[in-house]
C-alpha positions as semicolon CSV with decimal commas, in nm:
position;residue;x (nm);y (nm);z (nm)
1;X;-1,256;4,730;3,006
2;X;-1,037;4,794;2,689
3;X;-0,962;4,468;2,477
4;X;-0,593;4,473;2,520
5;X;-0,693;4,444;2,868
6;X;-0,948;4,150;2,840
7;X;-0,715;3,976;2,653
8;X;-0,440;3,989;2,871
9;X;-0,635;3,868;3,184
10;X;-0,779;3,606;2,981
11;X;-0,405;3,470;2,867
12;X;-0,272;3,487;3,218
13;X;-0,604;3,294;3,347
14;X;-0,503;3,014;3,065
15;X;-0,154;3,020;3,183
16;X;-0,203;3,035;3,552
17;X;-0,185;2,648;3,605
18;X;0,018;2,523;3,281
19;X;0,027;2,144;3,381
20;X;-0,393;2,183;3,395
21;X;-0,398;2,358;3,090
22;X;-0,189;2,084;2,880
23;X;-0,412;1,806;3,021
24;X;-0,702;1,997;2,950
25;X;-0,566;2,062;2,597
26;X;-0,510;1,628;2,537
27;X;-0,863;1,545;2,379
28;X;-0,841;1,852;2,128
29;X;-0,483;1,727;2,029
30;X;-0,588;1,356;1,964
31;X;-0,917;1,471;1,805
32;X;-0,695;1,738;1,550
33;X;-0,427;1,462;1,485
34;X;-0,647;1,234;1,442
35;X;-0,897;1,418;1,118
36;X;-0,556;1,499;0,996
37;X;-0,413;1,161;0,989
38;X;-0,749;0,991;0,870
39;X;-0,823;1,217;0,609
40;X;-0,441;1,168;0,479
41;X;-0,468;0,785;0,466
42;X;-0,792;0,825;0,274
43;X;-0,616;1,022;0,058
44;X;-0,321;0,780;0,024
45;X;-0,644;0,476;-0,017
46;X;-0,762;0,651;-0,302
47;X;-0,453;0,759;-0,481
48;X;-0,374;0,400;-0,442
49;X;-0,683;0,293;-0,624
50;X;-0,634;0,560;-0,919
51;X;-0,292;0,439;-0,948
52;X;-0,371;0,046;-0,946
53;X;-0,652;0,152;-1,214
54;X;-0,595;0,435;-1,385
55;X;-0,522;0,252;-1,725
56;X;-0,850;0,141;-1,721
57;X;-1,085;0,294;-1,951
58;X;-1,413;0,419;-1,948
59;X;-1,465;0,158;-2,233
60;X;-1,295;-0,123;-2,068
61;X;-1,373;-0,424;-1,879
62;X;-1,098;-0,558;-1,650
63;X;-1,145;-0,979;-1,686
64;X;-0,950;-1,115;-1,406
65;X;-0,914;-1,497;-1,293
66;X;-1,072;-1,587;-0,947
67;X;-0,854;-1,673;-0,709
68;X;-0,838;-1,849;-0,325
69;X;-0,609;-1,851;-0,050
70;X;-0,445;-2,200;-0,011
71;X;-0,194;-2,370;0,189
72;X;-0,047;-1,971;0,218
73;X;-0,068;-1,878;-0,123
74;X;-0,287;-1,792;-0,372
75;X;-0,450;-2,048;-0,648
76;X;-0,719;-1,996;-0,893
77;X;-1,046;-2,102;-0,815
78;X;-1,162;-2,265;-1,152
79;X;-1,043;-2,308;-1,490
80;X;-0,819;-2,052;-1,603
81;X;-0,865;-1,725;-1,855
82;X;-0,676;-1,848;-2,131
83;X;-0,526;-1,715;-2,446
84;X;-0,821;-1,884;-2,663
85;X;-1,084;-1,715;-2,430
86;X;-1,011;-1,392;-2,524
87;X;-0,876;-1,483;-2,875
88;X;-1,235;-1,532;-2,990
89;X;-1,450;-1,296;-2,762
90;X;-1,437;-1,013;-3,007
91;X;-1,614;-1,316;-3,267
92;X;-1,895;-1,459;-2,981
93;X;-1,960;-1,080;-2,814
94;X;-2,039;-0,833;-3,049
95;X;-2,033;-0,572;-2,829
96;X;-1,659;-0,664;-2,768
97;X;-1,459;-0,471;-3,035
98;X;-1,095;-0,634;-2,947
99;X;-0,954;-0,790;-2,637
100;X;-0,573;-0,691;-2,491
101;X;-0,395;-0,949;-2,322
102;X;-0,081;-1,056;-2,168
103;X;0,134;-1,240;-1,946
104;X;0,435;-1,189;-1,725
105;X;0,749;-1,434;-1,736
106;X;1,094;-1,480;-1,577
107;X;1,316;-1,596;-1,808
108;X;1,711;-1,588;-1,865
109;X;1,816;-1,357;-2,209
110;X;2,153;-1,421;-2,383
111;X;2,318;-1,202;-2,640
112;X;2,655;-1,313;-2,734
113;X;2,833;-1,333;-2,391
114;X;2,623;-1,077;-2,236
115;X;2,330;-1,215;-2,014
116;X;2,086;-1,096;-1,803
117;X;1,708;-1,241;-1,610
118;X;1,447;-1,024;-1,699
119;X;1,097;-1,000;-1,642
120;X;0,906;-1,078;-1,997
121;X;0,601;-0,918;-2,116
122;X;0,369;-1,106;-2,365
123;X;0,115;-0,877;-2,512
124;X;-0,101;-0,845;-2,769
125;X;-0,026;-0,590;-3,026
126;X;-0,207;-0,287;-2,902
127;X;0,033;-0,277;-2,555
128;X;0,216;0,050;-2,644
129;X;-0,073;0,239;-2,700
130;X;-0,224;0,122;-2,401
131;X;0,119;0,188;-2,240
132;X;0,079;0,576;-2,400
133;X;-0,291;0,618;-2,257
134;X;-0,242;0,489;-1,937
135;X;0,043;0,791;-1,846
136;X;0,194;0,592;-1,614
137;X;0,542;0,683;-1,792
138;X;0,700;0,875;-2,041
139;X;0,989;0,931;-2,253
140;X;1,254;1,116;-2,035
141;X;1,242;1,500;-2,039
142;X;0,914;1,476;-2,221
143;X;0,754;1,883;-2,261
144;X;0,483;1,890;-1,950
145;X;0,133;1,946;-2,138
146;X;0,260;1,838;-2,467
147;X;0,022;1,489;-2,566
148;X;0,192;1,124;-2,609
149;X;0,211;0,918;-2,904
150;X;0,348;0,524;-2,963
151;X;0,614;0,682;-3,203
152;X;0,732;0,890;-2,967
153;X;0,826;0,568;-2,701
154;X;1,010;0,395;-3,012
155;X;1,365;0,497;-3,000
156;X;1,429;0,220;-3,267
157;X;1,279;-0,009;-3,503
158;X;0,846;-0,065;-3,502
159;X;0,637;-0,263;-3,219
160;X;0,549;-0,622;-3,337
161;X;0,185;-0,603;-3,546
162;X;-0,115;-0,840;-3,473
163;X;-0,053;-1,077;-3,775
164;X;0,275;-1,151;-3,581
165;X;0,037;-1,189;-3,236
166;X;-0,182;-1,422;-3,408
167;X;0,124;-1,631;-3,601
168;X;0,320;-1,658;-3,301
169;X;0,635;-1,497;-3,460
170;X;0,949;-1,482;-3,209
171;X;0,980;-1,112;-3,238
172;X;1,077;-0,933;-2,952
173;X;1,060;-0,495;-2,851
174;X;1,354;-0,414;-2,565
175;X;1,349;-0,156;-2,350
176;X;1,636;0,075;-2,382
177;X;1,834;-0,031;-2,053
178;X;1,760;-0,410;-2,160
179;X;1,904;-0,269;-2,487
180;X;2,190;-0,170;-2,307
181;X;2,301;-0,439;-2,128
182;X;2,244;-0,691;-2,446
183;X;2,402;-0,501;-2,679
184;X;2,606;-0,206;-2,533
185;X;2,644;0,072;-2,833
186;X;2,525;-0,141;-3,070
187;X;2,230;-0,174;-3,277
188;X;1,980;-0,420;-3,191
189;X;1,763;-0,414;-3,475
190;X;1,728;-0,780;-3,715
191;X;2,008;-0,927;-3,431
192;X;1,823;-1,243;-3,266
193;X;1,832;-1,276;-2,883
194;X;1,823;-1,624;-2,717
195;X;1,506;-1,624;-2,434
196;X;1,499;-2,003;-2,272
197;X;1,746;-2,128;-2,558
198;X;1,481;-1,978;-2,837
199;X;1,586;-1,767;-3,093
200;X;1,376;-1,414;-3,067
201;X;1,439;-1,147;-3,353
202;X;1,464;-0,736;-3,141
203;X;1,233;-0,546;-3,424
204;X;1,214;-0,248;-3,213
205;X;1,381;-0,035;-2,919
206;X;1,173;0,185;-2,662
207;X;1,308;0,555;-2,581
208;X;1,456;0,584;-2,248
209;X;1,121;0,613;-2,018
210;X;1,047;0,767;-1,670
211;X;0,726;0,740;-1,437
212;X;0,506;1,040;-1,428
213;X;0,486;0,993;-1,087
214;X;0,810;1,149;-0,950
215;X;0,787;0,966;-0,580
216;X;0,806;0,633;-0,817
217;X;1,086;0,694;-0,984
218;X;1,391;0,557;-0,774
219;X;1,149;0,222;-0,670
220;X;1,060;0,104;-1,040
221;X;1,243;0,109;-1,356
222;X;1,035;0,162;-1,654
223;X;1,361;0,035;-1,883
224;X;1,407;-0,241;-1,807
225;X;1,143;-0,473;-1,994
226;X;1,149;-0,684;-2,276
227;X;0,803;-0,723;-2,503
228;X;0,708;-1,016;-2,698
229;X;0,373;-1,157;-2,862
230;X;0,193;-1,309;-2,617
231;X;0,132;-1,659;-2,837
232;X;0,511;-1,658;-2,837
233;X;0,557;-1,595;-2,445
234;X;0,300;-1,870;-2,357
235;X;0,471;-2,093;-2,582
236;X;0,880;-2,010;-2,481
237;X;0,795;-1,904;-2,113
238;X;0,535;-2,196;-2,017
239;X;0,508;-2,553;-2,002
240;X;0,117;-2,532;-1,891
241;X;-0,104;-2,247;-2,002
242;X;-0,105;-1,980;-1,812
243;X;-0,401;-1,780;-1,738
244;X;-0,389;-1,445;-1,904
245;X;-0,516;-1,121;-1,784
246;X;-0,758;-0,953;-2,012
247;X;-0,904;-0,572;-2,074
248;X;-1,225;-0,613;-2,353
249;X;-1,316;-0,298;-2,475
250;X;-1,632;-0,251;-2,545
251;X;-1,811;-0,020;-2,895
252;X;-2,047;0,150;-2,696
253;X;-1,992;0,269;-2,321
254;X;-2,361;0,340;-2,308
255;X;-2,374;-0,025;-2,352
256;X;-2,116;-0,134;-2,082
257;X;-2,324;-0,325;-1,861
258;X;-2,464;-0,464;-2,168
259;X;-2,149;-0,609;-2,274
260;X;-2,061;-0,719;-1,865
261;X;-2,338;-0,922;-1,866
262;X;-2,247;-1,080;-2,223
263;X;-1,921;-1,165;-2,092
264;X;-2,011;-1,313;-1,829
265;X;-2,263;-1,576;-2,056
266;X;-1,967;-1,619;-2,288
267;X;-1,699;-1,720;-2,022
268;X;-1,960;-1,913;-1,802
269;X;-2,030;-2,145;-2,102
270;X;-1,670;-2,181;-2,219
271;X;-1,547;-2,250;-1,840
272;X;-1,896;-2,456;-1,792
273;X;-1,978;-2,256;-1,461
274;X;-2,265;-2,422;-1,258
275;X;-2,468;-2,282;-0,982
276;X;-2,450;-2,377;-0,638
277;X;-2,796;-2,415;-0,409
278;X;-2,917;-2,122;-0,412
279;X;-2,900;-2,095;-0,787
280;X;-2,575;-1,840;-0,780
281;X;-2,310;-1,920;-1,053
282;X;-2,028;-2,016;-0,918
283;X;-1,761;-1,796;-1,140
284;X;-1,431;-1,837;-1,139
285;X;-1,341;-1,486;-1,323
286;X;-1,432;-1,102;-1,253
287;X;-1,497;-0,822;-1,412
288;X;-1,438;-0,467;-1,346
289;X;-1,543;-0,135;-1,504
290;X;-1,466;0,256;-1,404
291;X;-1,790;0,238;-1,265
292;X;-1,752;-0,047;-1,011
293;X;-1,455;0,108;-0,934
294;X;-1,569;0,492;-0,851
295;X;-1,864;0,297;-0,682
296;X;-1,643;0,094;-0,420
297;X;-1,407;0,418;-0,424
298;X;-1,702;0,600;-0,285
299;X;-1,866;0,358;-0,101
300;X;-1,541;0,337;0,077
301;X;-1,532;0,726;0,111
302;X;-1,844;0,676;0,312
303;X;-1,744;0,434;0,545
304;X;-1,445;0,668;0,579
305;X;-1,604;0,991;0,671
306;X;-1,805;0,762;0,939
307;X;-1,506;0,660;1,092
308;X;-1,357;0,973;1,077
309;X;-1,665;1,193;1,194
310;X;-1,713;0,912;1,483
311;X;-1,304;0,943;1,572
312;X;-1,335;1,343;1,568
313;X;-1,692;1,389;1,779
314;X;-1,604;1,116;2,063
315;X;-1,205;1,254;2,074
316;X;-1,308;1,674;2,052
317;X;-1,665;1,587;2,252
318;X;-1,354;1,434;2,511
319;X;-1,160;1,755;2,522
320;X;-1,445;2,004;2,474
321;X;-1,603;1,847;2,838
322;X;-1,248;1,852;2,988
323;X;-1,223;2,249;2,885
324;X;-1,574;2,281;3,036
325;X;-1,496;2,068;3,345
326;X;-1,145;2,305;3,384
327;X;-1,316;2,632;3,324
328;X;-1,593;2,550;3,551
329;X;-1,323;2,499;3,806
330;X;-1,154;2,831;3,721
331;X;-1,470;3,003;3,795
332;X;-1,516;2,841;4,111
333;X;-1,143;2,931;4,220
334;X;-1,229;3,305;4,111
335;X;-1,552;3,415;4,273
336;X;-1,348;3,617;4,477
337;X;-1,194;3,838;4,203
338;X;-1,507;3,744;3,995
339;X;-1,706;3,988;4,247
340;X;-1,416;4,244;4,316
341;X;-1,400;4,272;3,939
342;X;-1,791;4,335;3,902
343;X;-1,769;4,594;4,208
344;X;-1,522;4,819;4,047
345;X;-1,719;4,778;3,729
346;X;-1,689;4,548;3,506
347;X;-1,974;4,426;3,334
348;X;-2,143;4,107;3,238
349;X;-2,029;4,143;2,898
350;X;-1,646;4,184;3,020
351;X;-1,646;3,849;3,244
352;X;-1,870;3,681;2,952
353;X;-1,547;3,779;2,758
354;X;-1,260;3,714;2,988
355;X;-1,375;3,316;3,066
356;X;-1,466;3,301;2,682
357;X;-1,122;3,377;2,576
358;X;-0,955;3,184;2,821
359;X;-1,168;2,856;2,670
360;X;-1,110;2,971;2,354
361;X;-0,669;3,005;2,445
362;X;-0,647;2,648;2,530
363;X;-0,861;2,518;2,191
364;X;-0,656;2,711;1,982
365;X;-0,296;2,595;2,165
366;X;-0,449;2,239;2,167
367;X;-0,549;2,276;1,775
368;X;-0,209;2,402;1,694
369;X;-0,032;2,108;1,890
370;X;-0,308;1,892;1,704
371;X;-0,235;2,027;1,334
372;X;0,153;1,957;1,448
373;X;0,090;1,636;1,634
374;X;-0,119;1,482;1,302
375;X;0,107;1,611;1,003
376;X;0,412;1,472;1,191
377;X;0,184;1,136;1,289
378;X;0,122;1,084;0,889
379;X;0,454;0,822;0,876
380;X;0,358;0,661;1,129
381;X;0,019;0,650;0,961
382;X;0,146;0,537;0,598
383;X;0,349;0,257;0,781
384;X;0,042;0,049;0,847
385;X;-0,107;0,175;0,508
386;X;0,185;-0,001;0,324
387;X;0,332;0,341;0,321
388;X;0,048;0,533;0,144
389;X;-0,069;0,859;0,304
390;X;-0,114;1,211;0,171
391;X;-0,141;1,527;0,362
392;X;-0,497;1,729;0,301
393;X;-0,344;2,084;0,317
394;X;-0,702;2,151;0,378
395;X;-0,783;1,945;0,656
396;X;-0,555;2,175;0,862
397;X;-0,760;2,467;0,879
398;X;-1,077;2,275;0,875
399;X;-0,939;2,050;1,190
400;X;-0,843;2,388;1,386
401;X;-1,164;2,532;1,325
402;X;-1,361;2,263;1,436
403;X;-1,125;2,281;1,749
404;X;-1,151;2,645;1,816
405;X;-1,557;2,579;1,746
406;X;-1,502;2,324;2,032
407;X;-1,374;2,585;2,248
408;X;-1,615;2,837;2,212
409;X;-1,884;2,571;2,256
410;X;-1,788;2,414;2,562
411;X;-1,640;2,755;2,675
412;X;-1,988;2,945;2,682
413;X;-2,149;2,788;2,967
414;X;-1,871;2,864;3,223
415;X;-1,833;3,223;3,112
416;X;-2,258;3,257;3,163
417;X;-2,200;3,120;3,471
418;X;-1,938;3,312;3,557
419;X;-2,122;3,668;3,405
420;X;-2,436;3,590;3,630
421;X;-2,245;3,579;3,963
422;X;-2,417;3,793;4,264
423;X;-2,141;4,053;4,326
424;X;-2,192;4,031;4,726
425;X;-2,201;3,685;4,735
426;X;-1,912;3,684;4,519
427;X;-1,717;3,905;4,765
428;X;-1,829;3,680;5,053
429;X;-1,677;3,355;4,900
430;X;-1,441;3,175;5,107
């Protein structure tokens, strides 16, 4: 029997009963959607975490204040990370070299009659290089491949220096759409801007910025900030002390757990951190490398691929038995032309081959449905993901394959059967 032939008898059996063969087809659509969808919100988990991290260094410790859910919101757990704590690390760890900080503010900034509400920025003076190396954004129509420097994010004027950190000067670095609204045309540079009824001299003027990320680009707006010391923000912004968020970089990243565990003596004597029962410090601050980060990152990968693998066996094990169960069926319904086949010729091989094929039909139509089923499911998927979810291009031809492996599995075993029918008793089946 020619192969133009066996494959035409084995699409018409897969046709024959349509309804049966979509039902049959159901597990190895769920199973396909399903790798597809859970290996794009993986995707979308991580790109999350590089995104939420990617600023950090592999020289840098993230120090972040502990904090509780209370009364539905969120309050710290213990003293906070102040300006002073991180103001003197550099002096009480040596293997500290510096210590960025800042805080974030709401406050009302005047110009003449021109007024706007801005969120403020109070940083130390290394923020615009840290801006540069964390590539979240850069200066609009920037050459692709071409490296960033601080000059080139200064349209106008100089960032404020760390004497000016340290003295508290009011000193103050706009972005270029704050620029805008402040002083239209004009130039900024030596005017003095009123933030909470304090005078604050503009020394500098960023170039107009965009996010690297072109999918962020229309959600945040990289122009509109306003940058001050971050001794002058806690003292125009605050009437407590707030607690500051702090990246200590370290002078030797072969030394970075070194320096963790220093930090961690420093802050736990400074906040006087006791132990609870079981002789645990009870900290009310974290720290975070790289490392713990790629460690959760893959621990979480883990977990993933369990879930996933578990999702793909029970959904494809589903629809590779109901392929079996239909095929076993069809072989049943067919001992008739099963044994006329065999008289006139046909050999093992050939029915092996026809039943095969058919098995293998409906995998491949239910992978295809899958593939379509789980790229068009991935919305629906991000939705619950707080919109994060990227498609895998190559989890498409790995999820068909693994379908179309299904079939052929679960296909054999029928077509065996079929292939080892008695020809006479075959003929003499009612």
């Amino acid at each position: 029997m020619s192969i133009v032939n066996t494959l035409r008898t084995a699409l018409l059996g897969a046709t024959a009963n349509k309804l049966r063969a979509v039902l049959t087809m159901l597990g190895i659509i769920i199973g396909v959607a399903s790798v597809i969808a859970m290996l794009a919100l993986g995707n979308g988990a991580r790109a999350a975490v590089d995104t939420n991290f990617r600023f950090l260094g592999a020289d840098e410790i993230q120090i972040s204040a502990t904090m509780n859910f209370k009364d539905g919101g969120n309050v710290l757990a213990g003293k906070i990370l102040s300006y002073e704590d991180g103001l003197h690390m550099p002096e009480a760890v040596p293997l500290v070299k510096k210590v960025d900080m800042s805080v974030d503010g709401n406050a009302k900034v005047r110009f003449g009659r021109a007024s706007t509400d801005l969120s403020i920025s109070g940083t130390t003076a290394d923020a615009l290089g840290n801006i540069v190396s964390g590539k979240a954004v850069q200066p609009i129509g920037w050459p692709e491949g071409k490296a960033l420097t601080p000059e080139a994010f200064l349209a106008l004027g100089r960032f404020f220096s760390s004497s000016e950190v340290m003295d508290g000067t009011e000193v103050c670095v706009l972005g270029s759409k704050t620029a805008l609204i402040l002083f239209g045309g004009d130039n900024p540079l030596g005017q003095s801007v009123w933030v909470n009824r304090q005078r604050c001299m503009v020394v500098g003027v960023l170039a107009e910025l965009e996010s690297t990320d072109a999918s962020q680009r229309y959600i945040t707006n990289p122009n509109e900030t306003f940058y001050m010391p971050i001794s002058t923000a806690i003292h125009l912004l605050y009437q407590d002390e707030p607690s500051v968020a702090m990246i200590a970089h370290v002078t030797d990243i072969n030394h970075i757990d070194a320096a963790k565990a220093a930090i961690n003596t420093y802050l736990r004597q400074r906040h006087a951190v006791e132990k609870d029962a079981t002789g645990k410090y009870l900290d009310d601050f974290s720290l975070t490398t790289r490392k713990d980060i790629l460690g959760a990152q893959q621990s979480a990968a883990q977990t993933f691929a369990l879930l996933l693998a578990a999702m793909a066996v029970i959904s494809l094990g589903v629809g590779g038995i109901g392929i079996m169960n239909v095929m076993l069926v069809s072989v049943t319904e067919r001992t008739r032309e099963i044994g006329v086949r065999m008289a006139i010729g046909a050999r093992p091989g050939d029915i092996i081959a026809q039943f095969l094929l058919e098995a293998i039909f409906i995998s491949m139509a239910g992978g295809v449905l899958g593939v379509a089923a789980g790229v068009f499911s991935i919305p629906l998927a991000a939705s619950f993901n707080q919109g994060i979810a990227l498609l895998d291009i190559s989890s498409i031809p790995l999820a068909f394959g693994v379908a179309l492996l299904t079939g052929i599995l679960f296909g054999l075993y029928p077509a065996l059967r079929a292939a080892r029918l008695d020809p006479i008793e075959a003929l003499r089946y009612e």
